[in-house]
Backbone bond lengths (Angstrom), bond angles and torsions (degrees), N, CA, C in turn:
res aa  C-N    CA-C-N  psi(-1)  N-CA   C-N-CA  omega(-1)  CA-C   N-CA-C  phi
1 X - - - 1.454 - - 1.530 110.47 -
2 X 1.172 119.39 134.08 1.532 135.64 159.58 0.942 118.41 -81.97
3 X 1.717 114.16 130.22 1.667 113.65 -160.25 1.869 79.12 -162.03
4 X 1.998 87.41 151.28 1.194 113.12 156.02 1.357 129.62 -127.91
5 X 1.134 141.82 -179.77 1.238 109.60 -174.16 1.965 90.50 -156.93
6 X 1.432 109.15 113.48 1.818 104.11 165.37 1.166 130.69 -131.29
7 X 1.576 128.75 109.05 0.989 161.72 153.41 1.619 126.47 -17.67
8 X 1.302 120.08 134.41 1.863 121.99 -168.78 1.991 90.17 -74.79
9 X 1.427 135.53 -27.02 1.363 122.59 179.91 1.254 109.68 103.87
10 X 1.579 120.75 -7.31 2.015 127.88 171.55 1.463 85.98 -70.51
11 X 1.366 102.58 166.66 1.305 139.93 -177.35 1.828 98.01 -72.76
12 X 1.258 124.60 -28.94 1.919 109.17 176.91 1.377 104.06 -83.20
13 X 1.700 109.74 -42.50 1.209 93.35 -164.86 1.855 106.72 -65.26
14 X 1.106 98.64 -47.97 2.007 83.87 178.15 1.114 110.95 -37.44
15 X 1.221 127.38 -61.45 1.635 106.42 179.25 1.182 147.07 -105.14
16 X 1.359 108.04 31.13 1.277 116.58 118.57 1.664 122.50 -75.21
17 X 0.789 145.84 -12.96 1.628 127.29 147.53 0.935 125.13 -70.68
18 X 1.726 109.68 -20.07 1.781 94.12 -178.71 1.604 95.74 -76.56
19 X 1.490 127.31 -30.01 1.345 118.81 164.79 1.434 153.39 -45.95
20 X 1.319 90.05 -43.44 1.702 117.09 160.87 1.398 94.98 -53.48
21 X 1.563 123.12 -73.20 1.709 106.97 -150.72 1.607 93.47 -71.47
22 X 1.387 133.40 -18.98 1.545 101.72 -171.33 1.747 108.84 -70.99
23 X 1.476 113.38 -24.63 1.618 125.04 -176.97 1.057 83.89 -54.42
24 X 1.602 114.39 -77.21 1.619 113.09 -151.29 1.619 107.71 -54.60
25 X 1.354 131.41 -46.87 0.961 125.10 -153.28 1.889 104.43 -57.34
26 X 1.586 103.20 -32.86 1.847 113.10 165.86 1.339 117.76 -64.36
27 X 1.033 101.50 8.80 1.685 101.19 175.27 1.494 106.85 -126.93
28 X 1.407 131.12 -9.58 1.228 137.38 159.75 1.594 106.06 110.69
29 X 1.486 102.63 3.85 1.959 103.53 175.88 1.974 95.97 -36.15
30 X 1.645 82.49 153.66 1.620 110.56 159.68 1.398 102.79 -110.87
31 X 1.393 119.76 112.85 1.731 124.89 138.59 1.090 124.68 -53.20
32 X 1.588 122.16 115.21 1.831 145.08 -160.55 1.049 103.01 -132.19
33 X 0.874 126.89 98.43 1.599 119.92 161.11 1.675 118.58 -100.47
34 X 1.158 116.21 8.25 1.346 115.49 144.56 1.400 134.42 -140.05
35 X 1.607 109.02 21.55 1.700 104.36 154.83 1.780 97.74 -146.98
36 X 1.310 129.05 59.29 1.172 105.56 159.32 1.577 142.00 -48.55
37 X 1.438 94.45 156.52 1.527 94.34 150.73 1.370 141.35 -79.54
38 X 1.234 102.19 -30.76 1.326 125.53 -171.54 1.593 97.22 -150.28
39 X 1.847 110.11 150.38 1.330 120.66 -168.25 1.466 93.45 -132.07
40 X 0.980 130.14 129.87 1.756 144.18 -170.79 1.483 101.55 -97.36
41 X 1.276 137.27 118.03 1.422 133.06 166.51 1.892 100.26 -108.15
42 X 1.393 101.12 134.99 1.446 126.86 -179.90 0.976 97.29 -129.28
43 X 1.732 97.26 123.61 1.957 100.66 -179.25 1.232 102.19 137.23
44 X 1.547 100.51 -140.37 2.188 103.53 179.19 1.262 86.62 -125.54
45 X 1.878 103.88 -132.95 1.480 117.76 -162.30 1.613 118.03 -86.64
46 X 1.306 91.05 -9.24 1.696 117.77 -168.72 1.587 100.53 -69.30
47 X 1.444 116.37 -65.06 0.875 142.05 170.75 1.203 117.67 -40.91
48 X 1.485 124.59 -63.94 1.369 106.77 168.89 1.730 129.58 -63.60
49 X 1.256 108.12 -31.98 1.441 114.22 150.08 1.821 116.09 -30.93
50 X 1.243 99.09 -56.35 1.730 105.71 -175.22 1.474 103.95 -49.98
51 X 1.332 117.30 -53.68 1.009 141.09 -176.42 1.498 126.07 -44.45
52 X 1.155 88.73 -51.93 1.812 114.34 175.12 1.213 112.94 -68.31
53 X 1.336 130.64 -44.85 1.254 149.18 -175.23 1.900 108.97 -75.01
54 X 1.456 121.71 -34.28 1.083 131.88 -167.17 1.821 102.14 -91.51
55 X 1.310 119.53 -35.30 1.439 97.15 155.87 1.957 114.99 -123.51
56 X 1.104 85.33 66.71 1.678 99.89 -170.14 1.951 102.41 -62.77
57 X 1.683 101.92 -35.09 1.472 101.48 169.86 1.634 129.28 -50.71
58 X 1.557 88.01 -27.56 1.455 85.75 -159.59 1.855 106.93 -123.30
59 X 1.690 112.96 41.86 0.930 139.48 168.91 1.564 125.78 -46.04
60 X 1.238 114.91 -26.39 1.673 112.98 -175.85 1.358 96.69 -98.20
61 X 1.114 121.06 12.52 1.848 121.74 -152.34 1.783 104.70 -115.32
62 X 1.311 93.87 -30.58 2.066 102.45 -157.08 1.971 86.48 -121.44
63 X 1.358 79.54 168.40 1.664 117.40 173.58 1.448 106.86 -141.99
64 X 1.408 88.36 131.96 1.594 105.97 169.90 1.096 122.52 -75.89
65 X 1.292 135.33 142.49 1.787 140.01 148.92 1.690 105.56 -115.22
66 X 1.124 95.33 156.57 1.527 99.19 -172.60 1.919 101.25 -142.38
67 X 1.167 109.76 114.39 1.441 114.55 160.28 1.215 132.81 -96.55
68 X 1.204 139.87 114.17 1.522 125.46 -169.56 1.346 110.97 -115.77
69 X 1.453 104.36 153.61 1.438 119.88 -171.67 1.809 121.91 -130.98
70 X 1.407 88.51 12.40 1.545 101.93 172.59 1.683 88.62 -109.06
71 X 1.932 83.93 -141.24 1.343 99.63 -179.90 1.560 110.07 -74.54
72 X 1.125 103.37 -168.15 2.323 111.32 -179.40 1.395 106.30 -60.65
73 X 1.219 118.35 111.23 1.557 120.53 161.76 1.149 103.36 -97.69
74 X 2.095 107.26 147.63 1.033 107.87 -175.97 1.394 113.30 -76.27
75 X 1.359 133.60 -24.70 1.147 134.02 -175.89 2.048 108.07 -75.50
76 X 0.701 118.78 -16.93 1.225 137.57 178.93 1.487 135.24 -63.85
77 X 1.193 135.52 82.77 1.189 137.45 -154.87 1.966 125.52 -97.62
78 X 1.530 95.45 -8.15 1.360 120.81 -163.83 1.618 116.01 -151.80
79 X 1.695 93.40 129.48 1.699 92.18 -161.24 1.936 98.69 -102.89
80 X 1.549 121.80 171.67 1.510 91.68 -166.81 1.442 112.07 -65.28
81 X 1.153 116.22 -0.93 1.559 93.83 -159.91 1.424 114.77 -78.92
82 X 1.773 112.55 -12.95 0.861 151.19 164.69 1.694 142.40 -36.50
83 X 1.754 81.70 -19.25 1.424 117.54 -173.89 1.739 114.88 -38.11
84 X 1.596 88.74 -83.47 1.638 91.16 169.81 1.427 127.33 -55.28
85 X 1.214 131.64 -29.77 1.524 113.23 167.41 1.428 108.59 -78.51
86 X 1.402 121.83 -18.69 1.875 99.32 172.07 1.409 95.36 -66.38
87 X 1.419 137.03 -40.22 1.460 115.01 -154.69 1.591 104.92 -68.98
88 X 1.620 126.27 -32.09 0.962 121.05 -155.33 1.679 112.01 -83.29
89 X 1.322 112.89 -40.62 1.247 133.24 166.17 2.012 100.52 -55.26
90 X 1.173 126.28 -40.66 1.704 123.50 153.82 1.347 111.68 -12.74
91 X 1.728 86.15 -88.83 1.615 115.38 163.60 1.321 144.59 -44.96
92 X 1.213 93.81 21.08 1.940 108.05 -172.58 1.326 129.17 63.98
93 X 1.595 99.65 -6.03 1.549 116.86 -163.11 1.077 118.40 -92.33
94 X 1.532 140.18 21.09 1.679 153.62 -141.49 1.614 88.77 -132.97
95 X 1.184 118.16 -177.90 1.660 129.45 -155.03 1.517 100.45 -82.14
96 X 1.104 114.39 112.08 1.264 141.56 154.46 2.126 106.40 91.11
97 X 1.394 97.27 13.33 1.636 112.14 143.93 1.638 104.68 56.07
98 X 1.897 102.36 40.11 1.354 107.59 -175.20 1.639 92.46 -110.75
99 X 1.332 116.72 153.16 1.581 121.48 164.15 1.299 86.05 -70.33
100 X 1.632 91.87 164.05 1.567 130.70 147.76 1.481 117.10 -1.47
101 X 1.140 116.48 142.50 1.173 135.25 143.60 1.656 134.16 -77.00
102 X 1.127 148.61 85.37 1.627 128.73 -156.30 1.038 100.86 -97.75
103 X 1.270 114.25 127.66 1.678 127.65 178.04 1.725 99.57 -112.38
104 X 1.182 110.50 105.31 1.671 109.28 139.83 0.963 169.51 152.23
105 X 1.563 122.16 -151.05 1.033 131.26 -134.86 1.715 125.62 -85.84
106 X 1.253 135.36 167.30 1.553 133.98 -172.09 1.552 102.27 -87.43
107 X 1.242 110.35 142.89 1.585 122.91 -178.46 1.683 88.40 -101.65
108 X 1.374 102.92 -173.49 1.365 122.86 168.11 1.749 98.26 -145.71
109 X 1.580 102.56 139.48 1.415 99.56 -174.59 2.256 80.27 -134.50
110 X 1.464 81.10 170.40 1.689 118.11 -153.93 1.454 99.99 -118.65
111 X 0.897 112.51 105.45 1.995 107.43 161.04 2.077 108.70 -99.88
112 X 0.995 114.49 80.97 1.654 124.25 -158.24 1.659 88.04 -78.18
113 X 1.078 112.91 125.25 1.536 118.37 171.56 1.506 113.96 -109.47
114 X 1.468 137.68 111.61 1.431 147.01 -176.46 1.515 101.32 -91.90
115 X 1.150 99.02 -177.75 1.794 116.99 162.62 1.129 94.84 -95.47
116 X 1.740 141.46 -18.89 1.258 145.58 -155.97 1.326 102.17 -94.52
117 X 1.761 123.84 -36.44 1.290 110.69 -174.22 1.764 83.63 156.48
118 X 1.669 105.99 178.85 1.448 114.25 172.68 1.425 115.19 -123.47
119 X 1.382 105.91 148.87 1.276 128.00 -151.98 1.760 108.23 -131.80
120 X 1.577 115.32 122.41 0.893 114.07 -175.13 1.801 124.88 -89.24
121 X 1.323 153.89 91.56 1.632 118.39 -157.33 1.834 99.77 -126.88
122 X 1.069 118.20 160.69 1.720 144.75 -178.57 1.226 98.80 -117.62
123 X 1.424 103.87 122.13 1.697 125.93 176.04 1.396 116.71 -125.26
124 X 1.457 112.42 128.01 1.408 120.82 -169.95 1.814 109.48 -60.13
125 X 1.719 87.51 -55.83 1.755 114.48 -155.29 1.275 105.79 -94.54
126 X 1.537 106.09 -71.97 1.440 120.94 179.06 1.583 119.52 -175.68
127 X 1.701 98.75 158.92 1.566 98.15 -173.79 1.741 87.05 -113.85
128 X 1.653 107.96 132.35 1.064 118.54 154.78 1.429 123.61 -110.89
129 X 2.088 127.19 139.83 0.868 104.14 177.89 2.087 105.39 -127.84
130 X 1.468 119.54 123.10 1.655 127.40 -171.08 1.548 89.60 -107.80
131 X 1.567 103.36 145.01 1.159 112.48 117.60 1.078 164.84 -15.74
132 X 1.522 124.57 60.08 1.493 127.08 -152.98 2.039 115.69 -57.36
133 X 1.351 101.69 -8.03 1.886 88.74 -164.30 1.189 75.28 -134.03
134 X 1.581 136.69 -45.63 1.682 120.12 -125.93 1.643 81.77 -149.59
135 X 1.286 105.41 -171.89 1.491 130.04 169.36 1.619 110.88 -78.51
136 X 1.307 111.41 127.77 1.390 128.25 -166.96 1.491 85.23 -87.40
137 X 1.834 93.55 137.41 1.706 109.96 -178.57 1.885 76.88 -126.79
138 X 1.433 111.92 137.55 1.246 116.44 162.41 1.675 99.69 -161.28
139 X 1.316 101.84 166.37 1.769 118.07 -179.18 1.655 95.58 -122.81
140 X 1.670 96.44 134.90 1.587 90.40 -179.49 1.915 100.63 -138.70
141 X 1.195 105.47 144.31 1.543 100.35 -139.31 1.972 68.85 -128.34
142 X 1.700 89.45 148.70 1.432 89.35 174.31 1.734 102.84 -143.80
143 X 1.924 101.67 122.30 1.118 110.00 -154.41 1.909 133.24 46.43
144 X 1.373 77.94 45.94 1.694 93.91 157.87 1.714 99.00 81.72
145 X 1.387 135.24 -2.35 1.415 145.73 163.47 1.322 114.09 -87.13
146 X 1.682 137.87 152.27 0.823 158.12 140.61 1.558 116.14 -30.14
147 X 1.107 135.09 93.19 1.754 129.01 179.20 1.433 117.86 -84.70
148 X 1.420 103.26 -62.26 1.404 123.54 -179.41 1.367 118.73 -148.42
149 X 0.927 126.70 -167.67 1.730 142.89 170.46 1.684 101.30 -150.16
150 X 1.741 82.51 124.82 1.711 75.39 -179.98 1.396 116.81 -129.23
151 X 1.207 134.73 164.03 1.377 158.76 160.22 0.872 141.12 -105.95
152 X 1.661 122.85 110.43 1.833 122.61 -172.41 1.083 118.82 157.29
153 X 1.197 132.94 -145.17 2.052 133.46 -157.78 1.956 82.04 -84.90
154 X 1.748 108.63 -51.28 1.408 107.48 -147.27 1.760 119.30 176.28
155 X 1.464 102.41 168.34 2.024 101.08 -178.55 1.533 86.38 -137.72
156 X 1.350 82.28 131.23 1.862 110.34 172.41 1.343 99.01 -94.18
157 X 1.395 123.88 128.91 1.497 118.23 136.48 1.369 116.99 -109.52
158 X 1.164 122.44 133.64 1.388 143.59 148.92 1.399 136.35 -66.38
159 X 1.330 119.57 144.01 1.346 119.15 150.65 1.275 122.01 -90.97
160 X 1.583 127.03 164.27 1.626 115.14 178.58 1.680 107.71 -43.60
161 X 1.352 95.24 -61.10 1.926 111.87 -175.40 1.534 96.52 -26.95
162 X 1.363 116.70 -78.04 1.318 123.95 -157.37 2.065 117.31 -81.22
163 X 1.407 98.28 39.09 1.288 97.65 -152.61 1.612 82.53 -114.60
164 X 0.923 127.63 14.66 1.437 135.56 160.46 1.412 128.22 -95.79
165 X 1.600 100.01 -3.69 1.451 109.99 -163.32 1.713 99.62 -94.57
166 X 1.628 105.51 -101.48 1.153 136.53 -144.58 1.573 92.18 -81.52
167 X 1.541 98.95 -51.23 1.735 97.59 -175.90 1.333 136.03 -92.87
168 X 1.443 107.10 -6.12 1.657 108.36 115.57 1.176 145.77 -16.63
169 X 1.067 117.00 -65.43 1.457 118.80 165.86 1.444 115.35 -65.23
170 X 1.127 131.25 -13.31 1.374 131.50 -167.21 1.752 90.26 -115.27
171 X 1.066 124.53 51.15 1.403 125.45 -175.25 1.562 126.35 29.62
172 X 1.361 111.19 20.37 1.584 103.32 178.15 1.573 120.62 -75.66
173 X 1.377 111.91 174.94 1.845 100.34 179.98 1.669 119.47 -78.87
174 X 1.099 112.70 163.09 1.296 101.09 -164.18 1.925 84.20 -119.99
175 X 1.561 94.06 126.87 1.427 114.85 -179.56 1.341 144.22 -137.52
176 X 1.459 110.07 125.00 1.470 112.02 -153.02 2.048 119.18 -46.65
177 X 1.233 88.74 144.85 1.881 91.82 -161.09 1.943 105.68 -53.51
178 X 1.088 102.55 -38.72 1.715 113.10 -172.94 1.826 97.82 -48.10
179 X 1.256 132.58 -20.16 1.313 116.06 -158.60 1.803 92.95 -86.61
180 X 1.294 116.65 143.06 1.563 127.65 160.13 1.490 106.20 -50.83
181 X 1.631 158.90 84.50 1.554 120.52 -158.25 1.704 82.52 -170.19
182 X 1.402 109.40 157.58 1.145 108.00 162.87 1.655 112.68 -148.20
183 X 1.272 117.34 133.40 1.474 109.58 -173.27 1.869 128.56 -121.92
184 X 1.217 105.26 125.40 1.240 121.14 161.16 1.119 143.12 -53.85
185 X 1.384 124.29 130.19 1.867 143.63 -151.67 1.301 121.70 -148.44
186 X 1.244 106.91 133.07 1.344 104.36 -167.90 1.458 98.28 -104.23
187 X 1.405 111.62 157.75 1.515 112.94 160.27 1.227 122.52 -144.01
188 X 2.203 104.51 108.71 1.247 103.67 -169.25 1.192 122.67 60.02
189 X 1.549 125.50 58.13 0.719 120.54 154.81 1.733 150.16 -86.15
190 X 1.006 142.48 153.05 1.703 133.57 174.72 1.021 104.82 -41.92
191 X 1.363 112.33 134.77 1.854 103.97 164.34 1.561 80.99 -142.95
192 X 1.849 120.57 147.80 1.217 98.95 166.37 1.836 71.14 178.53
193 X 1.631 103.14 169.60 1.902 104.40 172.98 1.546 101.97 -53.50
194 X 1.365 122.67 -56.56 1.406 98.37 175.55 1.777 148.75 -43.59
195 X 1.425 89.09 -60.37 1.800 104.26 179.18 1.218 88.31 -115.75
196 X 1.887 103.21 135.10 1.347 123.11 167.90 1.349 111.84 -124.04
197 X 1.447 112.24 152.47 1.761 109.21 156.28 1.498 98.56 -159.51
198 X 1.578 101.34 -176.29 1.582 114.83 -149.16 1.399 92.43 -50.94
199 X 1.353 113.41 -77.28 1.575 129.32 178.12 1.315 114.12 110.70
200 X 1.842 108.49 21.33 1.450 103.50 -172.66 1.857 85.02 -148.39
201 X 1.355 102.89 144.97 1.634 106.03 162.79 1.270 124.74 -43.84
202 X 1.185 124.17 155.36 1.203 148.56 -179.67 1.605 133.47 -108.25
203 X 1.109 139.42 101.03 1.476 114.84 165.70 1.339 139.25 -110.28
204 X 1.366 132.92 105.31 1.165 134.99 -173.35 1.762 119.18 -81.62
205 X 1.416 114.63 148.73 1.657 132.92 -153.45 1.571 71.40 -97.99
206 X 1.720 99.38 167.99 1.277 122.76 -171.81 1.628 106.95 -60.08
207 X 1.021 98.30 -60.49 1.995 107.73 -172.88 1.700 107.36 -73.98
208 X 1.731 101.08 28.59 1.977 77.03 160.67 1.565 79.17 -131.69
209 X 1.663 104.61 -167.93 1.427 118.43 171.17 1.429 102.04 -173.57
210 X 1.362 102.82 164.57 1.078 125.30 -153.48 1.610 111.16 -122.25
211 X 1.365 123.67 126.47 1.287 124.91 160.75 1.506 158.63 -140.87
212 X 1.496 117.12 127.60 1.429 115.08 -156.96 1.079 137.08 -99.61
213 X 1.468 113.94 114.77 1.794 100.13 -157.00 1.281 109.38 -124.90
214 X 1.370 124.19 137.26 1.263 144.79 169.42 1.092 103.58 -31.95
215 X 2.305 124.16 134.42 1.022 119.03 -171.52 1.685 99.88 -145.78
216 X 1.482 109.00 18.20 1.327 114.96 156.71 1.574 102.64 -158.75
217 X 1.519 109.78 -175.05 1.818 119.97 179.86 1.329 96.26 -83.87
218 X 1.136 105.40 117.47 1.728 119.45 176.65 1.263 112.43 -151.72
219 X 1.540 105.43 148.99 1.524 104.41 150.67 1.165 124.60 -98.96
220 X 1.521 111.33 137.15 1.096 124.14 177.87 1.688 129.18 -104.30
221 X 1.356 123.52 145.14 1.862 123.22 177.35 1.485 89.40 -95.27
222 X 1.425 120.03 126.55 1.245 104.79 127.88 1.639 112.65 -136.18
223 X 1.253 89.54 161.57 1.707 119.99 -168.54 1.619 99.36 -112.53
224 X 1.542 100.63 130.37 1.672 110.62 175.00 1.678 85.79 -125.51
225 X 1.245 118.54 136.64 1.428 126.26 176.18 1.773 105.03 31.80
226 X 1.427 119.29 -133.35 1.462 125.44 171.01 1.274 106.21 -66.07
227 X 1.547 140.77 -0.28 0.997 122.16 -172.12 1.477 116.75 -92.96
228 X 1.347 140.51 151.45 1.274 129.10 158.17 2.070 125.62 -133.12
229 X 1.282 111.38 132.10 1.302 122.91 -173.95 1.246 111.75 -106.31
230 X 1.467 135.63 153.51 1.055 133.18 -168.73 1.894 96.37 -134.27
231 X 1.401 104.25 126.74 1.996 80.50 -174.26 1.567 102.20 -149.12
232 X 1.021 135.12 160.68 1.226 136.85 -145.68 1.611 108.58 -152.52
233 X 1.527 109.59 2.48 1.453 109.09 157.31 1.621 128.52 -141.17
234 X 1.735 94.59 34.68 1.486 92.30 -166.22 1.596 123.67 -63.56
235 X 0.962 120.18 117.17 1.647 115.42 176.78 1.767 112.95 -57.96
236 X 1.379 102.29 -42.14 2.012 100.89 -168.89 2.161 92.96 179.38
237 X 1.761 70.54 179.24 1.789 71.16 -164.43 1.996 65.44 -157.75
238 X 1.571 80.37 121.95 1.784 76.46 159.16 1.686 107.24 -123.65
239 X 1.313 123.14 135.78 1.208 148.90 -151.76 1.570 110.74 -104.64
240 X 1.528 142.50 86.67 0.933 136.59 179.70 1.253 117.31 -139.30
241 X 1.462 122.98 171.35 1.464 116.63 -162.79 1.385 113.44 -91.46
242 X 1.414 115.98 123.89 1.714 117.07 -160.39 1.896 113.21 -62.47
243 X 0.786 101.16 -174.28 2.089 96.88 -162.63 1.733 65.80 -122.01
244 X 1.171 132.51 -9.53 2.107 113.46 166.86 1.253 110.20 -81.88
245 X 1.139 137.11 148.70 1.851 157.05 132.66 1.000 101.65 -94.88
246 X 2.168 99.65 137.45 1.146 109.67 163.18 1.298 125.12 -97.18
247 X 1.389 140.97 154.45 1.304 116.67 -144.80 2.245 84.55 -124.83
248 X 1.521 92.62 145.84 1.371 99.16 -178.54 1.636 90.06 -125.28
249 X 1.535 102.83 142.70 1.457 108.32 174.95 2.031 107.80 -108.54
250 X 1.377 105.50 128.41 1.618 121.09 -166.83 1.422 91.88 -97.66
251 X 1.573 132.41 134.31 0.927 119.42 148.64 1.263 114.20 -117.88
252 X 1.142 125.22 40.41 1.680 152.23 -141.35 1.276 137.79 157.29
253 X 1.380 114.02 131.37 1.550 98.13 -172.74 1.497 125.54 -76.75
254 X 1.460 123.05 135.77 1.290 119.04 174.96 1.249 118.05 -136.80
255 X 1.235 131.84 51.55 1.334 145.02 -155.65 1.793 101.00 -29.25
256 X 1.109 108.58 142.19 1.870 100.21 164.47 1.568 110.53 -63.80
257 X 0.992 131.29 -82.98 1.625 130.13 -178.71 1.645 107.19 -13.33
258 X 1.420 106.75 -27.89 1.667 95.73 -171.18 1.747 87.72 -80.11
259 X 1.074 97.76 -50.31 1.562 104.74 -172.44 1.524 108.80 -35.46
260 X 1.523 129.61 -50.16 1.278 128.35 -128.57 2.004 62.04 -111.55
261 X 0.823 173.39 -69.88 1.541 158.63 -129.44 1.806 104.30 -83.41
262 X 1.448 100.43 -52.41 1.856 95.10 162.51 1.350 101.42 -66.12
263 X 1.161 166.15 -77.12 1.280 150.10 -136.14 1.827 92.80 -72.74
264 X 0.962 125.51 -36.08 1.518 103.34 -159.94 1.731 117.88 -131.32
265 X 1.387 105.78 7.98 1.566 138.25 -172.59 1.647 108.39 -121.06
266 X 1.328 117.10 -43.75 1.195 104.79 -152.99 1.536 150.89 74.80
């Protein structure tokens, strides 16, 4: 098996990687760092983000694992202590000596339109876009219609996966990763007799999309997963659900619902 393995950069997670490859290396793993089979995340949610993003080319190809060493990540299936039975279960050698399970999940991809040119991007979690100086004026049209015009800090979109994160906090629903879907968030927005908008999330099915276009000279933040851009002539960004899945490998059951009650229940 071909495996990589990348790490948050604290002092556990390194070693636990230097651990992982000495296991694997007793089991006969190949170290790839440019065509795995499998991509090892050490760390939290950040981390696998890094991860995702670092072979984003070669997405139909790899499966994720995720180990965490903080608190519960959702991407995260294995805590360190955990070490040796992920390697062995690798190795076919774990309870009842079946590979993987591959679960997955819906991306969200970006068609970002500049005065500079167009730009294509794939988002794990979510693309958010604020107002960098002032109050964000934008028009956001859904399936090629007029929806609203909005006012405020900013609009989150989500994927199911990442719909536990960011837009969460902004009261959106929190929804299991298996659905094709992508959902809309407002942040802080105007509401007043003058300027109106919905003022409640949104979720759109695979075959529509959604798009947001700059409706004065502004600067704008936007953030795709860990990433962040700062841009000052965006024309529109249309937001739809990518025809890629990212693929996570289970060698165990961890239903999400259990996930989302330990992360936020206890």
């Amino acid at each position: 098996m071909k495996y990589y393995v990348l790490d948050r950069g604290d002092q556990l997670s390194i070693d636990l990687t230097q651990q992982f490859h000495k296991l694997a290396a007793e089991k006969g793993f190949e170290l790839d760092s440019e065509s795995p089979e499998i991509v090892v995340s050490i760390g939290g949610d950040g981390t696998m983000l890094h991860a995702f993003h670092s072979f984003i080319d070669r997405i139909p190809d790899i499966a994720f694992v995720g180990v965490h060493t903080g608190h519960l990540g959702f991407y995260a299936d294995w805590k360190a202590e955990d070490l040796p039975e992920l390697i062995e279960f690798m190795a076919g050698e774990g309870e009842g000596g079946l590979g993987p399970k591959i679960v997955k999940y819906p991306l969200l991809e970006l068609e970002l339109e500049r005065k500079s040119g167009t730009s294509i991007h794939t988002v794990l979690n979510e693309f958010a876009i604020k107002g960098a100086e002032a109050t964000m004026v934008v028009q956001i049209d859904i399936n090629d219609e007029i929806f609203e015009m909005f006012r405020g800090d900013g609009i989150c979109v989500s994927t199911p996966s990442g719909s536990t994160a960011y837009n969460r906090g902004l009261g959106g629903a929190i929804m299991h990763p298996s659905l094709e879907a992508l959902q809309i968030a407002e942040i802080a927005s105007i509401n007043n007799r003058v300027f109106r908008t919905l003022g409640s999330p949104l979720v759109l099915p695979k075959h529509h999309h959604c798009d947001i276009y700059s409706r004065k000279e502004q600067r704008l933040l936007l953030t795709m997963d860990h990433r962040y851009l700062a841009i000052d002539d965006l024309v529109s960004v249309r937001c739809r659900v990518s025809s890629q899945k990212v693929s996570f490998a289970r060698y165990r059951p961890f239903p999400f619902w259990n996930r989302v009650r330990e992360a936020f229940l206890g």
